[in-house]
N, C-alpha and C positions, 0 to 999 in steps of 0.2 A: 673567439668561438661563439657561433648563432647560443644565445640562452636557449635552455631544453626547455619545451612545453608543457606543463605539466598542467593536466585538468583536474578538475573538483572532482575528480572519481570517485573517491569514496565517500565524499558527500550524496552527489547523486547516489550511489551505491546503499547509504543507508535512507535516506530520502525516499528513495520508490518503497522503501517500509512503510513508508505513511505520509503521501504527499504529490509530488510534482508528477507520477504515474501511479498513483494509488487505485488496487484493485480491489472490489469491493467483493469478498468471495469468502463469509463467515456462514453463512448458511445457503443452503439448496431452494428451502420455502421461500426463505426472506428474495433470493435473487429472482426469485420466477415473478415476484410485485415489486422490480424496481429496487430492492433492499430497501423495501421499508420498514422499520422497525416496533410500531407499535401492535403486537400480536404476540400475547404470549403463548404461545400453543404447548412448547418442546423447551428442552434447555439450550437452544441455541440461540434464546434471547437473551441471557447472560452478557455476549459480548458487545451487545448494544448498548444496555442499560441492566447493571444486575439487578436493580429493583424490580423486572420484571418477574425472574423466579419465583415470588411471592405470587404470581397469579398464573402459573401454569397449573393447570387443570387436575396433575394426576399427582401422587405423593414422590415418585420418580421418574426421571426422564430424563432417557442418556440419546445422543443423537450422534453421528456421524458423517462424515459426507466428503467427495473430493470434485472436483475440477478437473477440466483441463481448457486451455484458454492461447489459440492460435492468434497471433497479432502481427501485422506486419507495419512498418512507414517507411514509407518513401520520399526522397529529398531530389529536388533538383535544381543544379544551377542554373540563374537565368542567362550567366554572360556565355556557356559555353552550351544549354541545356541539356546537359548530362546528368540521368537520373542515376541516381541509389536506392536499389529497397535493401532493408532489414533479411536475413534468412534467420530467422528466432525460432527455435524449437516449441515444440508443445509443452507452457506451461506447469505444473500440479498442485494448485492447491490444496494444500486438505485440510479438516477441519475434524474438532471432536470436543461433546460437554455435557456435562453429569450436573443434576440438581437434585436438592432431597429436602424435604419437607422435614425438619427435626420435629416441627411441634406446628400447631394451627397458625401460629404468630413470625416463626421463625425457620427459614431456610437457608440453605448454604448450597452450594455449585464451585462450578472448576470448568473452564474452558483451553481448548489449545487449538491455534490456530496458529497456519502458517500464509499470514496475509497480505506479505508483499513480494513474496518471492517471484525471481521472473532473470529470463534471461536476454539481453538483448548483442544480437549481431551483425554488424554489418561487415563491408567486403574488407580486407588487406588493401592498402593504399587507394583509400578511398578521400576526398578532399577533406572529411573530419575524420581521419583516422589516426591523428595527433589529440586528439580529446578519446575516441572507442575506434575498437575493431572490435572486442568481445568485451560483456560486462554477466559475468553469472552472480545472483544474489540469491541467498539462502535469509529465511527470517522464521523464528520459532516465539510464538507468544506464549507466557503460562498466565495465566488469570483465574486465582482463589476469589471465591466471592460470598459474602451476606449479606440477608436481606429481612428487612422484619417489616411487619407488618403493623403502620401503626394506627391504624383505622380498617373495617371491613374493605373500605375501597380504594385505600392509599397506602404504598410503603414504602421505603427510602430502603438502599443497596446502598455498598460499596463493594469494592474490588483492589488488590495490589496486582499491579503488572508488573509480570518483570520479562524482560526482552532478550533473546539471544541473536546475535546478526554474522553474517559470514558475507562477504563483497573477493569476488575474483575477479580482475580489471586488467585487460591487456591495451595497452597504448601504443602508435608509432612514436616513435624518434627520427623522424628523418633526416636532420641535419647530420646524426651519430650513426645513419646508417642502421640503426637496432629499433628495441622497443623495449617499453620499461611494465614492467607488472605490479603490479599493488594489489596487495593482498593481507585477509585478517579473519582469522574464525573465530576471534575471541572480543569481539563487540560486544558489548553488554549493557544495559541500562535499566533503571526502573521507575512507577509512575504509578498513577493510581485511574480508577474513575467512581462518581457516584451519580445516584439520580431519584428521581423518584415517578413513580407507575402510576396509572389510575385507572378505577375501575369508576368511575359514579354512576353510572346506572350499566344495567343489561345489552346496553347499545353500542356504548362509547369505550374506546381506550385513550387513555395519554400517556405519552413515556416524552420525559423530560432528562436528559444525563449528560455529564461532561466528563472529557477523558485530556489527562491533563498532559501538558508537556512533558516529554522523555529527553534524559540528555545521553546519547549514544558513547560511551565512551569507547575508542579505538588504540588502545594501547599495550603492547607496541603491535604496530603493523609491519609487516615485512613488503621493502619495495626493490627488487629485485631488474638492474638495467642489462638485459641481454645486448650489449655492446663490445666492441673491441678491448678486450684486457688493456690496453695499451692505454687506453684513454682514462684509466681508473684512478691512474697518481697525478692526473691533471689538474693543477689547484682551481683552474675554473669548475672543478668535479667535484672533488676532494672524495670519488667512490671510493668503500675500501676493497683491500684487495678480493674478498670474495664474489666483489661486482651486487653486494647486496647491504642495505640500510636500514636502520629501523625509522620508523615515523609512529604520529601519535597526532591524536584529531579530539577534541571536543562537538560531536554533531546533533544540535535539539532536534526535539521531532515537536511537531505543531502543535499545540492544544486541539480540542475540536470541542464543541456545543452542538447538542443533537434535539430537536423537536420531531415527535410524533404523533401522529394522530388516526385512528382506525374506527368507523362508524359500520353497527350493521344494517344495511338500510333495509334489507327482507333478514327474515331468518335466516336464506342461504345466499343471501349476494354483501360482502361486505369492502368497503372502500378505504385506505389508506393514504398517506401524505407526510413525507418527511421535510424537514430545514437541517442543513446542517452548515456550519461554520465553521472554517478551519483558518486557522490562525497563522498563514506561512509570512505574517509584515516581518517578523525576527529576524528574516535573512539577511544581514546585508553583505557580509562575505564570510568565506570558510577561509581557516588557518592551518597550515599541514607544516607542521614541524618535524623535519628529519635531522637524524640524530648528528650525521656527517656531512653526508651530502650536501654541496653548496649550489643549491641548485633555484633558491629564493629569490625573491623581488623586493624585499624589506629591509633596514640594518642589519637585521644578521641574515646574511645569508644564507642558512639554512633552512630559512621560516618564506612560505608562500601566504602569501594571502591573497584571496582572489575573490573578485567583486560577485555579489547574490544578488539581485532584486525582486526579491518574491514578495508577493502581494496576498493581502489577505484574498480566501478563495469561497468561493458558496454552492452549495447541491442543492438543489429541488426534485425531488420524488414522488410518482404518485401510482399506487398499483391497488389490483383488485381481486377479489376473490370470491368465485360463484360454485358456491354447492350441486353441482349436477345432480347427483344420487347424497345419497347420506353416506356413504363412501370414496364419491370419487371427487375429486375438486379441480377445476379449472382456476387458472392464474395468468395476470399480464400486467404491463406495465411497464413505466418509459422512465426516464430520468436525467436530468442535465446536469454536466459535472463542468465547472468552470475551471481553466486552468490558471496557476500559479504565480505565471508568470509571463511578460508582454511578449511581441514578436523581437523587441529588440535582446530580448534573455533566454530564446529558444536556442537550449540544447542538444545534444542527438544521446547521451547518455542518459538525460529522463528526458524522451522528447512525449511533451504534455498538448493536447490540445483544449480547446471547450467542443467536449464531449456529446454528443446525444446516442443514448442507449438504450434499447427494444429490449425486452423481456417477456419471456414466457414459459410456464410449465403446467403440471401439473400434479397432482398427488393422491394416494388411492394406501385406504387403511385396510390390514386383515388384521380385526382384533388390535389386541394392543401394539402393533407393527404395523409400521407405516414404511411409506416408499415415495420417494419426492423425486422429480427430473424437473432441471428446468434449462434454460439457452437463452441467451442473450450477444445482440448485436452493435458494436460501437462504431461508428464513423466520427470524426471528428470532425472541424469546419478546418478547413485548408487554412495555411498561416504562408503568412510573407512576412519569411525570416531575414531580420536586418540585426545579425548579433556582430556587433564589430569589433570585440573584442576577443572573438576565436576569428573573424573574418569570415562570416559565415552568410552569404547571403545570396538568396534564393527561395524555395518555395518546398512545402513537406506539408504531406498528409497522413493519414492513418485509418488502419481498422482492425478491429477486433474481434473474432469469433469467439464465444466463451460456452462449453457446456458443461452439466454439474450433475451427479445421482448422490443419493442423500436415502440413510435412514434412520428412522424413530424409532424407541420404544418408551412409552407413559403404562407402567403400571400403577391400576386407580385402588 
């Protein structure tokens, strides 16, 4: 009997949590300048670097905001030139974070973001429909954080993360005639970040923070082969009889190293500039251990392992911000996002380009209430996928619609 194909699903699955399709959608200000981070304005700097807390303006400031973020890609063979696009719903991110000023020296915050959730679709027997047909991810961050201040113009934060993940994963089976589902709402993992802010003069910011490796644990998973009962006491199967199995996955999520920088070059025009570093070399394959099912490519047959080549990846950012009125604020800004990994490791479950993305919004205060809109536009550079290991090859591109309403409130 043909071996069943089993893809890295729920790798990618928790992966687009922070990585190979990572969305960058923690604040509504930050995305209108490229998500630049060095700007403390609101407590939505917290998820960047909680050291900035320390240098938000008002004694409290709670923020909230959501998304939504229409994307589609498109693949097409070149031997038969038969295209596939994506039909992916309207994403929702949402976001929400609380800071407070205990004393002049010392501050504490709380973030929650959901910032990689996303769901991707493509058609029923489609040429990669043995890797996806449907992939929905849920992701839920909690982030406590303090922050002291250990100079007028300098303070070091930390923060504990801790992560909750849900992966829904439909796959074909065509040689079995079925399709198999993986599934798990009880992912969990946790991790930290710190960093340190700067103020040294009236002009300048700096934020400096690193957010460290998270190890996903997925145990147990339910995978679930919608197939002919018949074939369940098959020892090249070994399903049991309720056609369903458990599995169990170790999956790290990247470290990241973040630089920022925000200069106000007038009183009302001020410029921005991020680096950031994400650490995806780690990957070199995932392991999915199911409990029965013999459905591996290893000595034991129960255990898959399946090759990762992900390469360290780099952001560049630069966005800006112009005071029209002393209320109203214009914002824009652009941003390149490298992806992960080569054309020969393009998959359609985190299908990742190198990015370029358009930003813009704007923001307008009543009083201690603020109101922030911003949009942004992603196209990626078209790839020539030679992955020969799903036998995938052909050509795929992409784009992104993303828009976001956000508000403030700093009580001074």
């Amino acid at each position: 009997m043909k071996k069943i194909l089993i893809s890295s699903a729920l790798l990618a699955g928790v992966l687009s949590y922070a990585g190979g399709f990572k969305v960058s959608l923690q604040g509504v200000k930050q995305l209108a300048m490229a998500h630049t981070s060095a700007h403390a304005e609101d407590a939505s700097v917290g998820f960047f670097n909680p050291a900035g807390i320390s240098f938000i303006p008002s004694k409290l400031s709670i923020v909230a905001g959501g998304f939504g973020a229409k994307s589609e890609v498109e693949f097409q063979n070149v031997s038969t030139m038969t295209t596939t696009k994506t039909d992916n719903p309207i994403g929702t991110p949402i976001y929400a974070a609380v800071a407070y000023k205990i004393s002049p020296t010392v501050s504490a915050g709380f973030s929650f973001t959901t910032p990689y959730g996303n769901t991707v679709q493509w058609p029923n027997n489609w040429q990669g429909s043995e890797i996806i047909e449907k992939l929905e991810l849920k992701s839920y961050f909690f982030q406590p954080m303090l922050s002291v201040k250990l100079a007028p113009w300098i303070s070091l934060g930390g923060s504990y993360i801790y992560v909750k993940g849900k992966v829904d994963w439909t796959q074909a089976i065509s040689s079995l005639n079925g399709s198999l589902n993986l599934y798990n709402d009880k992912a969990s993992g946790s991790g930290y970040s710190f960093g340190f802010y700067m103020q040294p003069d009236s002009d300048w910011d700096v934020s400096i923070s690193y957010r460290s490796p998270i190890d996903m644990k997925a145990d147990p998973g339910t995978a679930t082969f919608n197939i002919s009962p018949a074939l369940y006491s098959n020892p090249k199967l070994n399903i049991p009889a309720s056609g369903k199995d458990n599995f169990s996955a170790v999956l790290p999520l990247a470290e990241e190293f973040m630089l920022g920088v925000s200069y106000k070059v007038t009183p009302k025009w001020m410029l921005s500039a991020d680096f950031n570093y994400q650490g995806w070399s780690k990957y070199s394959k995932l392991v999915l251990d199911f409990e029965h099912a013999t459905v591996g490519n290893t000595s034991d047959p129960t255990i898959k392992s399946i090759p990762k080549k992900f390469q360290n990846s780099k952001v560049f950012r630069v966005g800006s911000q112009y005071m029209i009125t002393d209320k109203f604020a214009g914002r824009v800004g652009y941003y390149w996002d490298e992806s992960p990994y080569s054309d020969q490791n393009w998959i359609p479950d985190t299908p990742s380009f190198n990015a370029h993305v358009i930003t813009g919004g704007f923001g307008y205060k009543f009083g201690r209430l603020g109101i922030d809109a911003a949009a942004s536009y992603t196209f990626g550079d078209a790839r020539k996928v030679e992955n020969s290991y799903y036998n995938l090859i052909g050509q795929a591109r992409a784009k992104v619609l993303t828009f976001g309403l956000g508000l403030s409130y700093n009580a001074f």
